[in-house]
N, C-alpha and C positions, 0 to 999 in steps of 0.2 A: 554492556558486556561485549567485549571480542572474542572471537574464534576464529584462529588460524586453520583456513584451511587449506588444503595444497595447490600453493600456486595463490594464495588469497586470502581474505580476510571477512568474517560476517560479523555484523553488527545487529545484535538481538536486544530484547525489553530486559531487563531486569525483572521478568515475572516470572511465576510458572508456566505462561504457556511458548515463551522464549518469541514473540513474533520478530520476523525480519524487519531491523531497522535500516539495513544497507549492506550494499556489500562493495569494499575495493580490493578489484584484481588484481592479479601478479603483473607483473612490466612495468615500464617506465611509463610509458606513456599512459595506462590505464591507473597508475598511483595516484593521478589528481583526477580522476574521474569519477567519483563512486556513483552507483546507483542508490537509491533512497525510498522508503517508501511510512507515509504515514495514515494512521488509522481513523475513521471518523463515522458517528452517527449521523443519521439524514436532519435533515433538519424543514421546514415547513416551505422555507422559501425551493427544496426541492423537487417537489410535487411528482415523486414517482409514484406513476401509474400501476394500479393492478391490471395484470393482462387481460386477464379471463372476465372484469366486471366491469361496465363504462362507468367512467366518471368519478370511480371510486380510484382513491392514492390510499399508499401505506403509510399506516399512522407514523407523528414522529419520532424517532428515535428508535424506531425498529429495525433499521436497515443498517448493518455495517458497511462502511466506501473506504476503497484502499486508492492513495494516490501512492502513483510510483512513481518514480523520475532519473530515464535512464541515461549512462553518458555522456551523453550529448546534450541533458539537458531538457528534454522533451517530457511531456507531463501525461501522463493516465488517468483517468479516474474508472474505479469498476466497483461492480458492487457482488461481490463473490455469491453463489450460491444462488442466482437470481435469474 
């Protein structure tokens, strides 16, 4: 689903909770650039650590990770709330 918005355009999920799929901005030059961003659970091979406990990671599949990837190109990974 699109959404114009001024000067631009958002690209959200087709859900209820509408998460950002992208977004491409107003101008020429920023038309073939969009940024992106996709959603993912942790998975075992990523052994995030609990802060406060040695040695102990969070089980899998508990953890939400957003990769975004802006303009240019360039890749994020974060894990929101953490």
């Amino acid at each position: 689903m699109a959404e114009r918005r001024k000067g631009g355009t958002t690209f959200a999920e087709d859900s209820p909770i509408e998460r950002s799929l992208g977004v491409r901005n107003a101008g020429l030059a920023w038309s073939t650039k969009p940024t992106s961003a996709q959603y993912f659970l942790n998975r075992s091979t990523d052994s995030v650590r609990v802060a406060t406990v040695a040695d102990t990671f969070y089980p899998v599949s508990s953890l939400y990770k957003v990769k975004t990837t802006d303009e240019d190109g360039n890749m994020n990974l974060s894990i929101p709330g953490q």
